[in-house]
Structures are given as structure tokens and as C-alpha cells.
C-alpha positions in Angstrom: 152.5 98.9 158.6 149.9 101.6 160.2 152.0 104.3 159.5 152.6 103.5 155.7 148.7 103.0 155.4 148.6 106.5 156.9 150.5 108.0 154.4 149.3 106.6 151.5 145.6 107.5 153.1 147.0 110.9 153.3 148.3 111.1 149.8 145.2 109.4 148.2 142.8 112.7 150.4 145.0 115.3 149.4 145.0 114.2 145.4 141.2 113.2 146.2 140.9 116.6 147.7 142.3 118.8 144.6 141.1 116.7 141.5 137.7 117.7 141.9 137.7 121.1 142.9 140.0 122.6 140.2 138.2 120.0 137.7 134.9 121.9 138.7 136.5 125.0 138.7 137.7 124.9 135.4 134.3 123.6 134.3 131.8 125.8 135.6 132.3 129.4 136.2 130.4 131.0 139.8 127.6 132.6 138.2 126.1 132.9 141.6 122.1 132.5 140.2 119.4 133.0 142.6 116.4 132.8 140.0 114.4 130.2 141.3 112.2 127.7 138.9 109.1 129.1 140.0 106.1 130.8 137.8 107.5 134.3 136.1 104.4 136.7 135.1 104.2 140.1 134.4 101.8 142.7 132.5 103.2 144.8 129.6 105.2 147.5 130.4 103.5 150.4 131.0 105.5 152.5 127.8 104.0 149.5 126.1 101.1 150.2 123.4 99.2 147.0 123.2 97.9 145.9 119.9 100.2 149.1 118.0 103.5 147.1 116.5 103.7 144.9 119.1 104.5 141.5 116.8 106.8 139.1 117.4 109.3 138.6 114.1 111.4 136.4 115.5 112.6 133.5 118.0 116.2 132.7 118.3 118.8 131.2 120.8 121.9 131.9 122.5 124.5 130.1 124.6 125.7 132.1 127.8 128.5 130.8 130.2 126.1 130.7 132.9 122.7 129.8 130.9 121.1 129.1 127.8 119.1 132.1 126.1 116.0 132.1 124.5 115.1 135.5 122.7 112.3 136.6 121.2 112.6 140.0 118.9 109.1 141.8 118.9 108.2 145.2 118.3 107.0 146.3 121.5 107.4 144.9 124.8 104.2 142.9 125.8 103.1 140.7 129.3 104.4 137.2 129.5 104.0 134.4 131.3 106.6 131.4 132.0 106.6 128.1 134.4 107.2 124.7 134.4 104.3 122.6 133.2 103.6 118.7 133.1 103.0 118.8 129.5 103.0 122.0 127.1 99.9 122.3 125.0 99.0 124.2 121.6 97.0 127.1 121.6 93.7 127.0 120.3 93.8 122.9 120.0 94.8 121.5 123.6 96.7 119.0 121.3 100.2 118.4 123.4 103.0 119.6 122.1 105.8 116.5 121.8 109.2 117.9 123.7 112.3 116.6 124.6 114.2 117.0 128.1 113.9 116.3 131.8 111.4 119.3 132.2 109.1 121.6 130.3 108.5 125.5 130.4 105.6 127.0 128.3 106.6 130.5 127.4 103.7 132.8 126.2 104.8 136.2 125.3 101.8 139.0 125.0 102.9 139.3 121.3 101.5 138.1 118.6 103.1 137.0 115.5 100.7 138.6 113.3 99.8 142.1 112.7 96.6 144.1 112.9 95.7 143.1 109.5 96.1 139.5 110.4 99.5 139.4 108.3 102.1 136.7 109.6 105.1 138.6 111.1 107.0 135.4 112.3 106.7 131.6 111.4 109.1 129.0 112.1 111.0 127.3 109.5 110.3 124.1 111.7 107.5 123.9 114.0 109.1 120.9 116.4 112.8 122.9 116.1 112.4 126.3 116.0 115.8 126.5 117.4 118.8 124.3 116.7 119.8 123.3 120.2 121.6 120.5 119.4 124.5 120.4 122.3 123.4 123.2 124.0 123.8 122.6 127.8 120.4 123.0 129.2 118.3 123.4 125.8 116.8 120.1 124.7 113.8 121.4 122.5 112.2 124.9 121.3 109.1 124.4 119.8 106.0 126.0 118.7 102.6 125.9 120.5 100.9 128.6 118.3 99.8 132.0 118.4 96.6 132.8 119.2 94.6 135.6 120.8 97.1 138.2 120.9 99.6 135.4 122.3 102.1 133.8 120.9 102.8 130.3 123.0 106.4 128.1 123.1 107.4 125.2 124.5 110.9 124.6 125.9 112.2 121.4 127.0 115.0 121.6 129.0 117.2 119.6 130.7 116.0 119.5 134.1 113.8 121.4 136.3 116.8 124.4 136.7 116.3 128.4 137.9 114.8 130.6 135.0 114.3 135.0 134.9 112.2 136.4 132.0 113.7 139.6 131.2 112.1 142.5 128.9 115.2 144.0 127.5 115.1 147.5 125.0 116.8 148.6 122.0 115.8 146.6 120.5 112.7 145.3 122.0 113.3 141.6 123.5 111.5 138.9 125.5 114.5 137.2 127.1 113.9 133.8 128.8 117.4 132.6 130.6 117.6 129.2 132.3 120.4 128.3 134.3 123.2 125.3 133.2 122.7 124.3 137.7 121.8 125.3 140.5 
């Protein structure tokens, strides 16, 4: 009797053993992200000409293997500032901006989205869903917190509090905020 409770203890680890690591495997690819979740700042490049065609005209999403994408298109490359906040809140107003998900980054790229004649450049179709994110993997929420000031201010709910970069990208210009599907 010990010995056949050995081997079916045996069989029952080995099956345990390879079920979940070629399930994972097959699930998640090794992206090997070592962003971090803490507060991403930086001033405008220094190519950048503040105030000169430097408008945001347009906000849009993307689904990577590793993380969801949130892109927006401006003129010019600006300053931006990114972190996880208790609550995002609307330029100008304070007001709080409603947001689904586990945890909440306020993005604010140094671009407005108006010109120097005060003419709209961008303006969401949908205030509270700028961008469908419906079954995205980390994504829950993208919506607008207003520009103001020379700023122009999202909030992103996402699933959990998970490692973000904020990249400035070129040709075309891009403020690129990444946030990772784990850890």
C-alpha cells in the first residue's frame, strides 16, 4: 500500500509540475519589464520649442504582448508627468474624475490641445471613454481630465497598481505611456 501511494504521489507531482508551467508559458510571453510603478517626470526635450506647434491632436490606444499602450500624437515633443494617484482630478475644477480599475495614473502631457490662437486641436468624442478599452488586459478606463495651462491632463484606470515607462518617441512626434499586463 505505501508504495502505490508513492507512485500515484509521484504521478499526481510530475502532471502537477508540467500543467502549469507550459499553461503559463503559453499565456504570457517573458517580457522581462523592469519599469517600476513609481512617479515618471521629465522636462521637454531640449529640440523641443515650447508653445510653437506643440498641440496635442490626438489620444489613442494600442494592445502590445507585453503591455497596453496609450499614445498621444502632438506636434512637438513637450514635458510630462505620470504616477499613480488616489483619485485623478480635472484641471481647472478639482472635480474628480470617475474611473474604473484597481488603480489610477494621471497622465499630463506639456501639450496642449489647443493652439496659439486658442483653437481646439483635439477633443474627445467621449469625455469618460476616450478610448475603447473594452477587454484590453490592463486598460480599464481612458478619460479626460482637461486641458489647461499649456497641459493637457488624463486619467487612466488600470487594472492594478502594475510597472509603467513614459516614452517620447519621434517621427512622428508621440507621448507614449506603456503599462505592463504583470509584474
Amino acid at each position: 500500500m505505501g508504495r502505490r501511494l508513492c507512485r500515484i504521489a509521484l504521478v499526481v507531482a510530475a502532471v502537477a509540475a508540467l500543467v502549469p508551467a507550459s499553461a503559463a508559458a503559453a499565456a504570457e510571453p517573458n517580457c522581462g519589464i523592469t519599469w517600476g510603478s513609481e512617479l515618471k517626470t521629465a522636462p521637454a526635450p531640449a529640440r523641443a520649442t515650447a508653445g510653437t506647434g506643440s498641440s496635442v491632436t490626438d489620444v489613442r490606444g494600442e494592445q502590445q504582448a507585453c503591455f497596453d499602450r496609450l499614445v498621444f500624437d502632438v506636434q512637438a515633443a513637450g514635458r510630462y508627468y505620470v504616477e499613480y494617484v488616489p483619485e485623478v482630478s480635472a484641471d481647472a475644477t478639482g472635480d474628480p474624475v470617475p474611473l474604473r480599475g484597481g488603480a489610477f495614473l494621471v497622465v499630463v502631457a506639456g501639450n496642449p490641445a489647443y493652439d496659439e490662437a486658442w483653437n481646439v486641436t483635439y477633443h474627445p468624442a467621449d469625455l469618460t471613454e476616450m478610448v475603447d478599452v473594452t477587454g484590453w488586459r490592463t486598460f480599464r478606463q481612458v478619460a479626460w481630465a482637461n486641458s489647461w495651462e499649456g497641459d493637457t491632463t488624463v486619467g487612466l484606470g488600470v487594472r492594478a497598481r502594475l510597472p509603467f515607462r513614459v516614452l517620447h518617441l519621434e517621427d512622428p512626434p508621440r507621448l507614449v505611456v506603456d503599462v505592463a499586463h504583470q509584474w
